[in-house]
N, C-alpha and C positions, 0 to 999 in steps of 0.2 A: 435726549434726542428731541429736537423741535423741530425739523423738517416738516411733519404735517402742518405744525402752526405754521409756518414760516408760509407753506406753499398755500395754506388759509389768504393768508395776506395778497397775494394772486387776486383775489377776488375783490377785496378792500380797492386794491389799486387800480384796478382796472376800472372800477366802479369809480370812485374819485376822479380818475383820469378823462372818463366820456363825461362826468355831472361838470365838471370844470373844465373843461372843453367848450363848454356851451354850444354845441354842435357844431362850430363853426370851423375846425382843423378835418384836413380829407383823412378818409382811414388810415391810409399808408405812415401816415403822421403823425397820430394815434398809437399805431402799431408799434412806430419806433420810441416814442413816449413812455409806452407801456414798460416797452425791453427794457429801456434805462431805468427807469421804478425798480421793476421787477430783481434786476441785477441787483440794486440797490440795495435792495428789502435781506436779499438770498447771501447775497457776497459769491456768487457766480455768475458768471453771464449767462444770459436768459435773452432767447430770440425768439420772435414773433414775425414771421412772412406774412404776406398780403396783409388785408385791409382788415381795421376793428371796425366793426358796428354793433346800434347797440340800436333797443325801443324805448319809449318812453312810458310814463306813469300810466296805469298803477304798480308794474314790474316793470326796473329797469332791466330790460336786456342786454348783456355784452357780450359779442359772437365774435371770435376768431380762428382765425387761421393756423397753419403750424406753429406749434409750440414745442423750443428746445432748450429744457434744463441742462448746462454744463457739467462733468462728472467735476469729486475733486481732483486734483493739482496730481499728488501720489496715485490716483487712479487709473489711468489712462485716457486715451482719447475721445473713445463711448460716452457718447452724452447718460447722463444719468435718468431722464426724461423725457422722448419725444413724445410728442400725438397729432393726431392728426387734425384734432379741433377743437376748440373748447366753448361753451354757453357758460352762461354765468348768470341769473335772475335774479334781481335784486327787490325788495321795497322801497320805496322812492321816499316816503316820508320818515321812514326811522333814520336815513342818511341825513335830515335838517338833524335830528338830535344826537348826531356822531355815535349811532346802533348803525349795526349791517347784520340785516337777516335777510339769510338766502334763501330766496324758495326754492331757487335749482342752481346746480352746476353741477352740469355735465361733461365728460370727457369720452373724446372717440377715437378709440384705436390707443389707449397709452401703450408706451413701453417701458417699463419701467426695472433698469439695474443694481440690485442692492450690492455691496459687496464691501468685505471684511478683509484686512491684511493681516501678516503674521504677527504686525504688534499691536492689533487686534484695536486699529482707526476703520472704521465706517462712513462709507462714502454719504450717508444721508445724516451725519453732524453736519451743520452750515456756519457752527463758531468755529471751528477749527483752532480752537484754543482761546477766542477772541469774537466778540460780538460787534457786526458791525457800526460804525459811528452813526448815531441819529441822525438825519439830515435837519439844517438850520431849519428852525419853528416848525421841528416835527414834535406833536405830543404823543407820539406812540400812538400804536392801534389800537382802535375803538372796539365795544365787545361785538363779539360774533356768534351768531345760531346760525344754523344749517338744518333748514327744513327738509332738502329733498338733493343727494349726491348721488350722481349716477356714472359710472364709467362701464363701458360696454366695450368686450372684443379686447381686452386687455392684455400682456403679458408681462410676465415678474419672472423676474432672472435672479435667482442669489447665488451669489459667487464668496466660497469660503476657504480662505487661502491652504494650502493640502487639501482638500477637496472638490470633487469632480463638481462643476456647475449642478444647479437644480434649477429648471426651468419648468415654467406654467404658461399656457396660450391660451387663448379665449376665455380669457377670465371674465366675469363679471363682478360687479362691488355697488353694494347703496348704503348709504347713511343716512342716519336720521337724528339730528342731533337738533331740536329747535331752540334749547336754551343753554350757553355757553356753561352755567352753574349746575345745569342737570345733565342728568346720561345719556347717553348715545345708543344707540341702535346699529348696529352693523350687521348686513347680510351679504355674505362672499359666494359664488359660485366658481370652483376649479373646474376642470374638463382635461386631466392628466391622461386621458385614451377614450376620451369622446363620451364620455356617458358623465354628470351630473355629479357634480362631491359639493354638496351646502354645508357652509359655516353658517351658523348664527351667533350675533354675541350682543352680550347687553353689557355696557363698563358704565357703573355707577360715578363714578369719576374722572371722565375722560382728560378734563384738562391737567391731571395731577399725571394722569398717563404721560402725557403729549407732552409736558415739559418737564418728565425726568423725574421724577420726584419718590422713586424706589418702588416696589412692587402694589399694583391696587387691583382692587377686586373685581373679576369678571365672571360672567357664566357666559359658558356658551357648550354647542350640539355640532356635532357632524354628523350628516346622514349621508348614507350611499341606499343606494337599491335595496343592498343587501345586510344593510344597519343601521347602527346609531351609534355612536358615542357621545359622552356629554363630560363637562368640567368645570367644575366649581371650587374657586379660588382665586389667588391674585399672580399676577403677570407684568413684569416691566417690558422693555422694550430692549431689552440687552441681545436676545430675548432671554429670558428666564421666567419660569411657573413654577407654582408650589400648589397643592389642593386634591380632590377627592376626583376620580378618572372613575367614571364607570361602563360597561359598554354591552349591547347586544347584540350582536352579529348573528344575524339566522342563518346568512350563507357567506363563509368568510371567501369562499372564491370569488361571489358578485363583487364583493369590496375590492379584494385584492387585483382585481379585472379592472372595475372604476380609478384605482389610485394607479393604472398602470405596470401592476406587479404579476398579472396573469398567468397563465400557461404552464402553473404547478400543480398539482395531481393531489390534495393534500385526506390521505386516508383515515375511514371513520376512525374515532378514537382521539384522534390529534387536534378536533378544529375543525371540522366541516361548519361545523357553529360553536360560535365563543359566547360566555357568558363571564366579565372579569367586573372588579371591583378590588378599587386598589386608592390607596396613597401615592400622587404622582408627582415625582420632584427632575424639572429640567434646568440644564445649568447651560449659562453661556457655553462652552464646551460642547454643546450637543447633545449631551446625555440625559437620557431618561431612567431614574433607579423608580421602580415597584417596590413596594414596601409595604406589609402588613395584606400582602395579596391573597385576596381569593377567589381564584380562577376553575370555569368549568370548559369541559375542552369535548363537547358530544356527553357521552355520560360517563365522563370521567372527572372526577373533585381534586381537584390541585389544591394546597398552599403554600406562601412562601415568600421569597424575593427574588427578584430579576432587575436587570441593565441591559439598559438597549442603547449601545454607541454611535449615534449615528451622522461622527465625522471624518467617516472613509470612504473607501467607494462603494462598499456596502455596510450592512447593521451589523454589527457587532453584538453578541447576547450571552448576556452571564446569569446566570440561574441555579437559586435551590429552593428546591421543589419537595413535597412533602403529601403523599398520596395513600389511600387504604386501598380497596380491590380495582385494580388499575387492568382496564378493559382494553387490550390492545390484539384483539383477533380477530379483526379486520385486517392485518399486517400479514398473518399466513393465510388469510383465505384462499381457498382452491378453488374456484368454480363453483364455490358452496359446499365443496365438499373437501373431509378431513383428507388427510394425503393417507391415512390408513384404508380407509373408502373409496379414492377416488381410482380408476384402473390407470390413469396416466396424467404426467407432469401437466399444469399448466400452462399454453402456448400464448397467453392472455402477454399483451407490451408492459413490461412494467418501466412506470414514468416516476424515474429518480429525480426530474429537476428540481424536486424543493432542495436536494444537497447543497444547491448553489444559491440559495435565497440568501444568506446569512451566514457568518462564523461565529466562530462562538463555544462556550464552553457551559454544561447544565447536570447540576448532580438529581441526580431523583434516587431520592428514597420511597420505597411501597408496599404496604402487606400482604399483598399478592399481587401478583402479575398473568392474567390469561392471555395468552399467545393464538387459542384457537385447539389445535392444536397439541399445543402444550402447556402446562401450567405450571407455576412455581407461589411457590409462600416470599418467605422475606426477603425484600429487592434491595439492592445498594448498587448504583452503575452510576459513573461518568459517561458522560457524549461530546463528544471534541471534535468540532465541523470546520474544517481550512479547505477552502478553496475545493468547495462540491468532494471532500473525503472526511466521511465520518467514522468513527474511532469509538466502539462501544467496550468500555473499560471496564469489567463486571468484577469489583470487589466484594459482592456476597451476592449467591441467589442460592436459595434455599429449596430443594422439591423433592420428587422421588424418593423420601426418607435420607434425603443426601443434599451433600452441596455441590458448587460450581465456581470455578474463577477463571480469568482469561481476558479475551479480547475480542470482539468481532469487528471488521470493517468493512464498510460501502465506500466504491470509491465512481465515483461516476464523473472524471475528469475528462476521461475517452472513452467512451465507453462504460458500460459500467461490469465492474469485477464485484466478487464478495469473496471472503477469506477470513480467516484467524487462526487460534490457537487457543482452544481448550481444554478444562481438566473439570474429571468428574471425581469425587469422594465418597465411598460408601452408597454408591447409590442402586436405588432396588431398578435390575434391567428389566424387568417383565413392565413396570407399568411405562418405564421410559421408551421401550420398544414398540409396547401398543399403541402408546400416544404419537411417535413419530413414525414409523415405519408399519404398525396394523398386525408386530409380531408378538406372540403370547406365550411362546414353548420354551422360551430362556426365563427361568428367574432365579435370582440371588445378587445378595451385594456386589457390586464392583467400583473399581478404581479405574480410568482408564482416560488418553490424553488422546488429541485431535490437532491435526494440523491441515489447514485446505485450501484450496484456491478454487473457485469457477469465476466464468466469464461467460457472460450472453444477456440480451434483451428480456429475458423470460426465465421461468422456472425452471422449464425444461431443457433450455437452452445451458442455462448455468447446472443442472443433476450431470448431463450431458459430457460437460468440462472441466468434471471434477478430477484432480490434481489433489495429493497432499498423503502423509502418513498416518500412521495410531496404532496404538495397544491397547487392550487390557487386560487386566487378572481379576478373578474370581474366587473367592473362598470357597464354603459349601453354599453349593445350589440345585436346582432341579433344572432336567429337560423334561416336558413333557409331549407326550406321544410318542416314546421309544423308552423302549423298557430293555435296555442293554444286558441285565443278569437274564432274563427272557430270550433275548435272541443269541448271547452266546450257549444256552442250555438246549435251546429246541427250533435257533434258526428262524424264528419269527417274534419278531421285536415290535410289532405295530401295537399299538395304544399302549396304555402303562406312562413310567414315568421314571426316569434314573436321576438316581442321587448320587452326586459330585463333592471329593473333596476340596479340589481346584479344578481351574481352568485359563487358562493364559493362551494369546494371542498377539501377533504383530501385521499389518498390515501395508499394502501401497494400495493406491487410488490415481488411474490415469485414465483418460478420455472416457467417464463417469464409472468406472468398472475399478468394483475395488477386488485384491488381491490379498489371498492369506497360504503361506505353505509350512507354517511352524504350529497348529493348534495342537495345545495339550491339553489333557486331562486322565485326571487320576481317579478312581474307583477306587477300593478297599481292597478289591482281585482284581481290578484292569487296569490297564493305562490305553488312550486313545489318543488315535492325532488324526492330524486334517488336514485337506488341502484342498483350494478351488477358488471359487469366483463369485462375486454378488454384481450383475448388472444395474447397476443405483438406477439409469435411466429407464430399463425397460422395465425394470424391477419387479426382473429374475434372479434365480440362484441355482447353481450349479457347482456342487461339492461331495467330497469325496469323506466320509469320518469312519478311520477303521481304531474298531475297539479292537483288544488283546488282552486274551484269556492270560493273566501271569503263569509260569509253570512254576509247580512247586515240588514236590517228594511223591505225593499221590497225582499229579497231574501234569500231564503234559499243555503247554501253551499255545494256543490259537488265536488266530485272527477272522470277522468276518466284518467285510466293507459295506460299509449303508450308503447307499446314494441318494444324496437330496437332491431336487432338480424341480422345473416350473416356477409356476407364482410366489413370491413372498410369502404371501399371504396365505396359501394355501398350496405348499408344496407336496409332491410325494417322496415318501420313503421309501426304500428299495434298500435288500440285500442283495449285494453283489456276486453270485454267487461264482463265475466263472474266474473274481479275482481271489477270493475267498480258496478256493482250488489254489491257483500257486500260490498263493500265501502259504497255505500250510501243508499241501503234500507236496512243495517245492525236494524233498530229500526223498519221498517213494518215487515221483518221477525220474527223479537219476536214477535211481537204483534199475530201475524197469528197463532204461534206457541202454543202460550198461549191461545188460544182462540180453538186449536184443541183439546188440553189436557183437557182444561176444555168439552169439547162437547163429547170428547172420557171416562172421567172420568162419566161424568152422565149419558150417553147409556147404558157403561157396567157395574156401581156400584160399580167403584172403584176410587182410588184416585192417582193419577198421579201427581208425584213429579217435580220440573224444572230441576231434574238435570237428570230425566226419560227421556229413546228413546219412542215417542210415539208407535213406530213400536216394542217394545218388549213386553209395556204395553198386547198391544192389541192380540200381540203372546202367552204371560203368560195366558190373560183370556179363551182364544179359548183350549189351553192344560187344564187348569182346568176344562173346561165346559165337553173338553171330555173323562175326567178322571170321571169328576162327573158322566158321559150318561153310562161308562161302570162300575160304583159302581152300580148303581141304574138295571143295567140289570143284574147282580151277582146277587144280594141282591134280587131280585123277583125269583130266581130261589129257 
């Protein structure tokens, strides 16, 4: 690529063009002088409106008018260059020894269009395969320093064929380059959403840059408000980089605000500040692969490798990642407080838009995982991000003396939903309970699977709109604070503790209210079931668990029903005792019953059916008697 040299030449000519002038041609004359050079030099046409003027010694001045570089031939109509004016200061006496050093050129208001096609020609090549012919008794251009390059108010447009334009306004750009054989100095200012993005860079060999000559070494810094990054390595102009990327971000929101990427919510743990240091390789392609990475994300230690593709319409991100006690409970925070603690759902907006930053694909592996919450030992999970839905693929997590596999997803296309389907193994409920739900009277292993859906803004919004089924079963376990061999002996079952041989369960879950009407469980002498409700939102519970005494040889069998009812967290127990009655003198109540209808049938000389109210019997005979009392007092009259 020699475009910059080429548009160097600009300067050369122009300067040549006023000293051999000898002041004597009107600007406008000048102007069209120049164009035809300038074309000349480029192999595009190059226009120049109004008047050139210039000053004389000790710096030669050359000031003009609009300046319009032609795009190429395959590129369209879009000029490749306008601006609105250009300066140009020269030394007057290095021009007798065929030197051009510029003290200044300046440009105001560039525009400037870069742009790449599918067979991947660029519009700022000016050989187009073919350099153009010298003109007669031209010795080539003389060397050139650039003391002091200034462009103000600028804009850069890249256009990359499949991809959406990338556009920059108010750019600023200086150079410093005094000796054609020494480095250059460049400082760039973007303004991608109005606040401040500086590039620094220093190229030890600019001209091996400038005319192509494979990758050469550069350092250079970006800072925003809200960091730094820095890069030391070599850079062609394809573009392609290879070299050491380090960066520290105190607040990756300020950055991501300055480069115009804002208005994502990014929670502690993930990056509220970055701390990375990596091996950084970008390839014509677009892509950026991390290699040999080691990344701090808040007070979380990453390492590993990632790819960031970014020749779509968004970034594209491949990663694995490699973490020890990975701090991620900030994610279930409540209001500060655990959801076993807190008396109700969070109403706080939860802001999903980073969903939509990025796709992309990221395995992490971790030796623990804190959720807040909840906690787990060894982690292995997939994250698969398409178009604002993420897809958490859990092939191992380890905790509660047990493990996990499944799925969870965020999808916040419309709105945002949460759902999946998971399985637990072996796992101990009493500490899983306390940690998610604040419950401690179940414990023993269990197995048992989840399927769900909610939808809403909020926490509570989504407990609320909970949708979806589950089961599980339970080997031997404990209840405690009901002491069942206790309340079926003496009727009062409160405190104590009953031991289970199983216990199994199936459930539904609709507008946040989960449902159970199959519980079993087995005893050594009882079997008990269950039936009722867990309000997830208001989270209450309201259930029904009637143990049964087995009958055996010495024993007749009983049932008496416990009602749970209140807080989760701290519900009451109750014997029920008025269902406790027909449960089990269901057979003296008929017998009573049948033996009143027959006492009631021979009193009053009627006959009383089973499926007769004996209280209506006895109603019917009273209105007949005293229908009869006032027939028989007519009838005497």
């Amino acid at each position: 690529m020699k475009w910059l040299f080429r548009l160097i030449g600009i300067v050369v000519v122009l300067a040549l063009v006023a000293v051999g002038s000898l002041l004597l041609l009107p600007g406008e004359r000048l102007a069209r002088i120049a164009s035809d050079q300038l074309s000349a030099q480029l192999g595009r046409k190059v226009e120049i409106t109004g008047d050139v003027s210039f000053s004389f010694y000790p710096v030669l001045g050359v000031s003009t008018g609009p300046v319009t570089v032609a795009n190429a031939d395959w590129a369209g109509e879009t000029p490749m260059l306008r601006a609105a004016s250009a300066h140009i200061g020269l030394e007057a006496l290095p021009l007798l020894r065929r030197e051009v050093r510029v003290k200044a050129l300046y440009a105001d208001a560039p525009d400037v269009l870069l742009q790449r096609d599918a067979q991947g020609r660029v519009n700022w090549d000016f050989s187009d395969g073919n350099e153009p012919a010298p003109q007669s008794g031209s010795a080539g251009l003389p060397p050139v320093s650039i003391e002091d390059l200034r462009i103000t108010n600028g804009a850069i447009t890249y256009a990359d064929a499949g991809s959406a334009p990338v556009a920059y306004r108010n750019v600023d750009l200086s150079l410093a380059w005094p000796d054609q054989a020494g480095p250059a100095d460049v400082a760039l200012t973007l303004r991608p959403a109005g606040e401040d993005v500086s590039v620094t860079a220093r190229l030890p060999r600019p001209m091996d840059l400038l005319a192509g000559n494979g990758a050469q070494p550069v350092t250079a810094e970006i800072s925003t408000d809200g960091g730094t990054a820095s890069f030391v390595g070599n850079v062609s102009l394809v573009p392609e980089a290879q070299g050491k990327l380090t960066a520290e971000l105190g607040s990756t929101a300020r950055v991501l605000a300055a480069l115009g990427m804002g208005g994502a919510e990014i929670p502690q743990g993930l990056g509220q500040s970055i701390t990375l240091d990596t091996s950084l390789t970008f390839d014509a392609a677009r892509k950026a692969t991390f290699d040999g990475m080691s990344l701090a994300l808040d007070q979380n230690r990453l390492t590993g490798s990632a790819s960031v593709d970014l020749g779509g319409d968004k970034p594209r991100i491949g990663a694995r990642l490699e973490a020890g006690a990975l701090d991620l409970s900030a994610l279930m925070a409540e209001d500060g407080e655990s959801s076993g603690g807190a008396t109700e759902w969070s109403t706080d907006p939860i802001d999903a838009s980073a969903l939509g930053v990025a796709d992309g694909e990221i395995v992490l592996n971790a030796d623990s995982v804190d959720l807040g919450d909840l906690q787990f030992a060894k982690t292995r999970v997939v994250v698969t991000i398409d178009r604002s839905r993420a897809v958490i693929t859990i092939r191992e997590l380890t905790g509660y003396q047990g493990g996990f596999d499944g799925e969870f997803v965020m999808n916040n296309r419309n709105g945002l939903s949460v759902g999946g389907k998971m399985r637990g193994l072996k796992v101990e409920a009493q500490e899983l309970l306390a940690d998610l739900m604040g419950l401690e009277r179940l414990s023993g292993k269990a197995d048992s699977e989840i399927q769900f859906l909610g939808v809403g803004q909020s926490v509570a919004q989504i407990v609320d709109s909970l949708e979806g089924t589950g089961n599980f079963t339970f080997g031997r376990g404990v209840i405690s604070g009901i002491d069942l061999d206790k309340l079926m002996r003496s009727g009062d079952g409160s405190g104590g503790t009953t031991i289970f041989d199983s216990l199994t369960a199936t459930y539904t879950m609709k507008n946040g209210v989960l449902r159970n009407e199959d519980l079993r469980l087995e005893l050594p002498l009882i079997k008990a079931v269950g039936e009722g409700k867990v309000d997830l939102g208001k989270r209450t519970i309201d259930y029904t668990f009637t143990p049964r005494v087995l009958e055996n040889e010495n024993r007749k069998g009983y049932a008496i029903p416990v009602r749970i009812q209140g807080a989760w967290s701290n519900p009451r127990i109750t014997a029920d005792l008025e269902k406790a009655i027909e449960l089990n003198l269901a057979d003296e109540k008929k017998a009573v019953e049948e033996e009143v209808r027959k006492r009631v049938g021979d009193e009053l000389g009627v006959e009383v059916d089973e499926d007769d109210s004996v209280e209506d019997v006895i109603k019917k005979k009273v209105e007949d008697e005293i229908l009869k009392g006032i027939g028989d007092l007519l009838g005497g009259n």
